[in-house]
N, C-alpha and C positions, 0 to 999 in steps of 0.2 A: 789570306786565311790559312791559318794550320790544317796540313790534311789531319783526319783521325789517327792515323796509322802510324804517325809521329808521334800524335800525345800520348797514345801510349804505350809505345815499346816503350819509351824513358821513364814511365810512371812506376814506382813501385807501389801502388793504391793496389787493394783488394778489397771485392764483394764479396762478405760471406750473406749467403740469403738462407732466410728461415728453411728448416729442415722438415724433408717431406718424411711423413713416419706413418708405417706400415707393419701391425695393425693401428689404424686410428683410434685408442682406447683411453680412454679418460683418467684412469692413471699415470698416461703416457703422453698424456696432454702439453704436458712443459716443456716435453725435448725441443718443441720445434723452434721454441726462441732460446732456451735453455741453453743448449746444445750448439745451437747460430752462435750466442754470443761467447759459448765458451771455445767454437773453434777461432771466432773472429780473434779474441784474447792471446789463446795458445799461436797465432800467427803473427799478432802484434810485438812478442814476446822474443819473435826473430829477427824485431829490427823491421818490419815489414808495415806500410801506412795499412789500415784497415776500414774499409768506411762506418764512423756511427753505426749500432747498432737501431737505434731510432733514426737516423735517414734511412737504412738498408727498409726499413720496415716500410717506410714512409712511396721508396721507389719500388717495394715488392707490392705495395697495393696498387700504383701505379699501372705497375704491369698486369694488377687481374688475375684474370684467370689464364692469359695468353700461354700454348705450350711452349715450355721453355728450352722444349729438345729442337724450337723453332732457331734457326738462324736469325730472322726477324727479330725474336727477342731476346737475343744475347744481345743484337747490335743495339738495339734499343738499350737495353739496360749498362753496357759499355759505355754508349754515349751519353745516358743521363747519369752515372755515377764518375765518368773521365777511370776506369778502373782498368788496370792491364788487366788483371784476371777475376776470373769471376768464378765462384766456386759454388754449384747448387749442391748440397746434402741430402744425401737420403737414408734413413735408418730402418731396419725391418728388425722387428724380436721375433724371434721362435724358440725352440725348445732345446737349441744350441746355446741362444745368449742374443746379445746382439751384433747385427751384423751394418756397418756405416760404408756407404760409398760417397766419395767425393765427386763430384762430377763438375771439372773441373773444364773452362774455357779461357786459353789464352789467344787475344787476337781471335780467329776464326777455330783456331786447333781445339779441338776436343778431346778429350782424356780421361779416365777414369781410376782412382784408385780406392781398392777395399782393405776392411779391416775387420776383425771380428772382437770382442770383447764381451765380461761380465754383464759391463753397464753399458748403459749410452754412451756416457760419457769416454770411458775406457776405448772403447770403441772408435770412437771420434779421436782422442789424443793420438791411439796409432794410425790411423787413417791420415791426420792431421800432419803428423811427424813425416810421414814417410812420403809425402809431398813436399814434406818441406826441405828433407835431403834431396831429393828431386832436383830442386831446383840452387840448391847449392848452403839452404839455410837450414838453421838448427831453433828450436825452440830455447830457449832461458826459464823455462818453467820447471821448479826443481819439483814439480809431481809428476812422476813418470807415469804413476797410474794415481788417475784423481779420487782425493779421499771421501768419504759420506758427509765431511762437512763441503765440503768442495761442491759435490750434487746438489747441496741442501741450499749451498749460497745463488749456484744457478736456477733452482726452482723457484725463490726466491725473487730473482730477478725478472722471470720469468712472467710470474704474478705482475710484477712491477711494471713488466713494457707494456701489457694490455690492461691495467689499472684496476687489476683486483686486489687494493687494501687489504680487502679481509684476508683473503687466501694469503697474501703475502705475511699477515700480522701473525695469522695460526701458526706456518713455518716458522716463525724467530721465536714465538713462543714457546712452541715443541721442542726448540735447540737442547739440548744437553746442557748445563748449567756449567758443565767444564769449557765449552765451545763460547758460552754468550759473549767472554770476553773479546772471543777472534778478531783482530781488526776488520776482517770483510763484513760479521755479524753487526757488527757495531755502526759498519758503516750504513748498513742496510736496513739497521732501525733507526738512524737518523732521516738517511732518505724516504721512509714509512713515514716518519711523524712530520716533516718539512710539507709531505705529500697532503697527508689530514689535515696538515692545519696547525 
């Protein structure tokens, strides 16, 4: 048998897990997949494997409610996703903006890096970035800071991982009429109406 500790120094697989957000408010509702899938994206974008966004999901309920500042369930979540690193998010807004930490586990090693920005999002890409020089990689993402359609397509998506059609249908509706063409828009009202039916 493989020990663990082989499979994955050699892996370049990453877990991005949904984003703990702090206040928990209903406006703010989206960052937590939002935000997952748009760092998992921005990491993917270095050249880097990234687990599904819907397996990440699939192995975060897995794991419960289990604390994940537990060793127990890194290892856990390590061996059910085969992931060298594993990165849990956390966003807090206040009256600066927002503020994202990465909390980041490679092997047993624990690390953290913060970032502050307008948006979530904002936030998350520098956070994002500066792990990702870290470790030797660069993003390919030519938004350096992510735009309003940008937010609008991860809210979007967002809607989409926990199947709320409707909410999802209202955002592409609300788009700007200059945006509907976007290819991300377009593609995301194909995946709406595939979804309906």
């Amino acid at each position: 048998a493989t020990s663990d500790t082989a499979t994955h120094t050699t892996s370049d697989l990453v877990l991005v897990l949904p984003v703990t957000v702090t206040p928990a408010e209903n406006e703010s509702a989206w960052v937590r997949l939002g935000a997952m899938d748009y760092v998992a994206s921005r990491v993917r974008s270095s050249g880097l494997k990234v687990v599904p966004s819907d397996q990440t999901l699939h192995l975060s309920t897995q794991l419960g409610d289990a604390d994940t500042s537990n060793d127990t369930a890194w290892s856990r979540l390590r061996n059910d996703s085969g992931a060298r690193w594993i990165v849990a998010p956390e966003a807090r807004h206040d009256a600066n903006g927002w503020h994202v930490r990465l909390n980041l586990r490679e092997g047993g090693q624990p690390r953290s890096i913060e970032a502050q920005g307008n948006t979530p999002l904002s936030a998350a890409a520098a956070a994002t970035d500066a792990w990702l020089r870290r470790i030797g990689r660069r993003s390919t993402d030519n938004e350096r800071t992510p735009s309003a359609l940008t937010e609008r397509v991860q809210r979007i998506d967002a809607e989409l991982f926990v199947g709320q059609i409707a909410a999802a249908r209202q955002l592409i509706d609300a788009t700007p009429n200059a945006e509907r063409d976007d290819p991300r828009v377009r593609l995301r009202e194909g995946q709406l109406e595939f979804r309906a039916g």
